[in-house]
C-alpha positions, -999 to +999 in steps of 0.1 A: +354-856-773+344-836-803+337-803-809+306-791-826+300-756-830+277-738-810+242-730-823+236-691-832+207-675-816+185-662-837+184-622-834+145-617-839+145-646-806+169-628-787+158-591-797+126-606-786+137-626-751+152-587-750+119-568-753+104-593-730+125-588-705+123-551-709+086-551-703+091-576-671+077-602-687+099-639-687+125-647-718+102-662-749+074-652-746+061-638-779+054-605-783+028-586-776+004-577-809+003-540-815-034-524-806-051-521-838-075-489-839-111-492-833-124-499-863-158-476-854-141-445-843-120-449-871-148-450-899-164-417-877-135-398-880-128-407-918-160-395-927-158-357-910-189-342-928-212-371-920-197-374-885-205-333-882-236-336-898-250-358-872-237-342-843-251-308-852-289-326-857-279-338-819-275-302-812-305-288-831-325-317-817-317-304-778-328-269-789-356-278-800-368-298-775-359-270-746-380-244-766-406-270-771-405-275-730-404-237-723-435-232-743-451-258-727-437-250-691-478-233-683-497-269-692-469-289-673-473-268-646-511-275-645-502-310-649-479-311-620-502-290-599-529-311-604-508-344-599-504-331-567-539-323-556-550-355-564-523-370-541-534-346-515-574-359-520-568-394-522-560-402-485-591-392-477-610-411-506-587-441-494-602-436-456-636-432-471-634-469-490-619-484-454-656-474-444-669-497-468-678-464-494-672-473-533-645-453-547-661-437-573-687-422-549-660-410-524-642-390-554-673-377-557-679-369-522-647-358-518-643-336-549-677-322-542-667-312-507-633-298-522-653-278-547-680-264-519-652-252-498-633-235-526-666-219-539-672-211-498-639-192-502-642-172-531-677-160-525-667-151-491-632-141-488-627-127-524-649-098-521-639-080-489-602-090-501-609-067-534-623-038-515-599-039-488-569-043-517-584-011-534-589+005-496-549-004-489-535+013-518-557+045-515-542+043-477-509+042-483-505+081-488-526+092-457-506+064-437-469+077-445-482+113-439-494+095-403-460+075-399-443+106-398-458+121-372-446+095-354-416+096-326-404+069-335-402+082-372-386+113-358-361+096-337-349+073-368-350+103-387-325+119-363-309+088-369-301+086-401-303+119-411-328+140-442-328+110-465-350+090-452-379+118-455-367+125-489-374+086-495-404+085-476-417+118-495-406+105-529-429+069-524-454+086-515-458+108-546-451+083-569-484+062-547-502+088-550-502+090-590-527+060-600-513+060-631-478+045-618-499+016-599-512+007-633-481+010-650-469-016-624-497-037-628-490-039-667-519-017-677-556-028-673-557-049-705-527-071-692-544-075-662-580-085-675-558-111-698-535-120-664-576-127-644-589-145-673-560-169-676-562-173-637-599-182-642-591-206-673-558-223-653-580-231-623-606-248-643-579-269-664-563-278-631-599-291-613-606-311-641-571-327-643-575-334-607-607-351-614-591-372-640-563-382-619-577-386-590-604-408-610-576-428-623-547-433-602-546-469-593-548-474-627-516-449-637-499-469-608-504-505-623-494-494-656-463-480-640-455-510-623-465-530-654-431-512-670-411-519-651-387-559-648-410-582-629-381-588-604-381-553-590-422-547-593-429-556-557-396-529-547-410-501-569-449-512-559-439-506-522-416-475-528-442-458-548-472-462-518-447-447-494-441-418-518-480-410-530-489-415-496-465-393-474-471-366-506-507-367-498-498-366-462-477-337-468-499-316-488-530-318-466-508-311-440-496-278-453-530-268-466-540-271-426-515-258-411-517-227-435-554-223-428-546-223-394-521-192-395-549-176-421-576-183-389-552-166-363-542-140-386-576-129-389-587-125-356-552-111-345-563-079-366-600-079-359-593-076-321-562-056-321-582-035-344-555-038-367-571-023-405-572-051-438-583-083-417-598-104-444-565-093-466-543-103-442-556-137-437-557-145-476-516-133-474-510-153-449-526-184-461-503-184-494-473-170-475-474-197-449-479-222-476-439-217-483-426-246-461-404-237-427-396-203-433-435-192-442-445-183-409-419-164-400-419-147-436-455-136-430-447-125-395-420-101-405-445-084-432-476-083-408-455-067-381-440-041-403-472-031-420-485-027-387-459-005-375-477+019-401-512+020-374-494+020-341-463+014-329-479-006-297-502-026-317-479-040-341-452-050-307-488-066-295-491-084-326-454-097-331-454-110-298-486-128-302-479-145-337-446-157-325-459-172-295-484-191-320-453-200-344-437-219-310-471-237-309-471-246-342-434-256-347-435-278-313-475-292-314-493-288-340-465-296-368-458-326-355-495-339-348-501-331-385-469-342-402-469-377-385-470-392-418-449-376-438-413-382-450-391-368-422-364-347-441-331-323-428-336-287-428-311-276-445-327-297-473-360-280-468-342-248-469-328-255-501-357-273-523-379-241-509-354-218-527-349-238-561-383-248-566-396-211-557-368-196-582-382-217-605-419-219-604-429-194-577-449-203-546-463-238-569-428-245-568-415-245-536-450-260-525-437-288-547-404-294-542-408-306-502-426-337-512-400-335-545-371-339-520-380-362-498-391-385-529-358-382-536-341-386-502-362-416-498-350-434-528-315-427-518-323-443-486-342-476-501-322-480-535-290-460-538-273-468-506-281-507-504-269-511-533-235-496-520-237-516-494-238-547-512-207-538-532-172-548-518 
């Protein structure tokens, strides 16, 4: 038997077979190669200045484009508001070709009808509106002096003490001044400019409407046409449910408002309550204000009419809330059949963020915004969770 000497290990092997086994992995296999850096983030951060340079045009670049936005916030406003109208109309220009009428004469039957009714309006509702606005605030005085001959002035002066009448006293002095309504107005020259861009908003928004409303199948195809040809028929059917429970919505609103504006207006002429015609138009842009307009418009009524009588103003808060109980359990329902059905809390909350943003076009807006949304959710977010495992 002989004896041959036993072969050495070499170290790198065995410091190797070592690490291995360190990191759980079996004896000889090689080791792992060190991460190199990434070649691209190491060239950014080589070059510092260029690397700054571009990230501060990034910067400048977002500025610019939020002042640009801001400055045009006025004509995307008109754009959006008269997006929105021209969902509203095209329902009914849709019913009218089901009747076998060509589409370009029922925009124009409809937009002509939309026009009459808005010219009925203003020729009729503007001017007693204006006088009875310049009758209220020359009232104002004579009906605090009148409120606090009341008892129940008196009693909640008892209540709370002298401060009240010093508050009361102090309102109506600075009422009385006209030159203190006009400083809260802006002065006369900011309010001819503040009517004249009304005047030159309303006429930009009614063409725009014309043009869309004109056009929208067209806009539609074109939006389809952008979009990969697997998912066209997906967004094609999406998009119908969306323009048409909008236009459901919006009609809907502009009803039910008009309704409130009808009942507010012969709620003061036979309670003999004073500002009739005024208190329709309020209510008709109040109530517009989705869910909580009603009740909104019911608190302000009731409390101006506190100012004529007592009794009168119990008379009419009973009888406006028994019509908001009709209208939350009947006639909402009948008319907002086709809509998107949406939580209230949801309603609660697009109200407030698009009124905080764009005022009463805003929360008008962000209903049918919402439930755009919500329905997407619904139709794209959440199958495609579902298909993931």
């Amino acid at each position: 038997m002989s004896l041959r000497p036993a072969r050495k290990t070499p170290r790198s092997t065995t410091a190797s077979s070592g690490s291995a086994a360190r990191d759980g992995m079996p004896p000889g296999t090689p080791p792992r190669p060190s991460a190199a850096p990434d070649p691209e983030v190491a060239t950014k951060f080589s070059h510092p200045f260029a690397t700054g340079f571009v990230v501060t045009l990034g910067v400048l670049s977002a500025i610019l484009l939020g002042i640009a936005l801001k400055s045009l916030s006025t004509v995307l406003i008109y754009v959006v508001l008269a997006l929105f109208v021209a969902l509203g109309l095209d329902p009914i220009v849709r019913r009218l070709e089901r009747h076998g009428v060509k589409r370009g004469w029922g925009i124009l039957i409809v937009f002509a009808s939309f026009l009459l009714v808005m010219t009925g309006v203003v020729l009729l509702i503007l001017p007693p509106v204006i006088q009875q606005i310049a009758q209220f605030a020359a009232s104002i005085p004579a009906a605090l002096t009148d409120f606090q001959q009341t008892d129940f002035y008196k009693q909640v002066t008892a209540t709370f003490g002298a401060n009240l009448a010093d508050l009361v006293n102090q309102a109506k002095s600075f009422i009385s001044n006209p030159s203190n309504l006009m400083a809260i107005g802006g002065g006369a020259l900011q309010f001819g400019a503040g009517v004249v861009g009304a005047v030159s908003g309303s006429f930009i928004v009614v063409v725009l409407t014309l043009y869309f409303l004109a056009s929208l199948s067209t806009m539609k195809l074109a939006f389809y046409r952008v979009m990969p040809a697997r998912s066209r028929a997906t967004i094609a059917n999406l998009t119908d449910q969306i323009t048409d429970s909008v236009g459901g919505y919006l009609i809907g609103m502009v009803i039910l408002a008009a309704c409130n504006s009808i009942i507010a207006f012969f709620l003061h002429l036979i309670l003999g309550l004073p500002f009739p015609a005024l208190m329709a138009l309020l209510a008709f842009f109040i109530t517009l204000i989705p869910l909580i307009g009603s009740v909104l418009y019911w608190v302000a009524a009731s409390v101006i009419a506190l100012f004529s009588s007592p009794l009168l103003a119990l008379l009419f808060a009973v009888i406006y809330l028994a019509y908001i109980q009709l209208e939350a359990y009947f006639l909402t329902p009948k008319v907002m059949n086709k809509t998107i059905s949406i939580p209230g809390s949801l309603v609660v909350i697009g109200a407030l963020v698009g009124g905080t943003l764009l005022g009463l076009v805003g929360a008008l807006v962000a209903i049918p915004v919402t439930a755009s949304l919500l329905l997407i959710v619904k139709q794209v977010w959440i199958p495609k969770q579902d298909a993931k495992f």
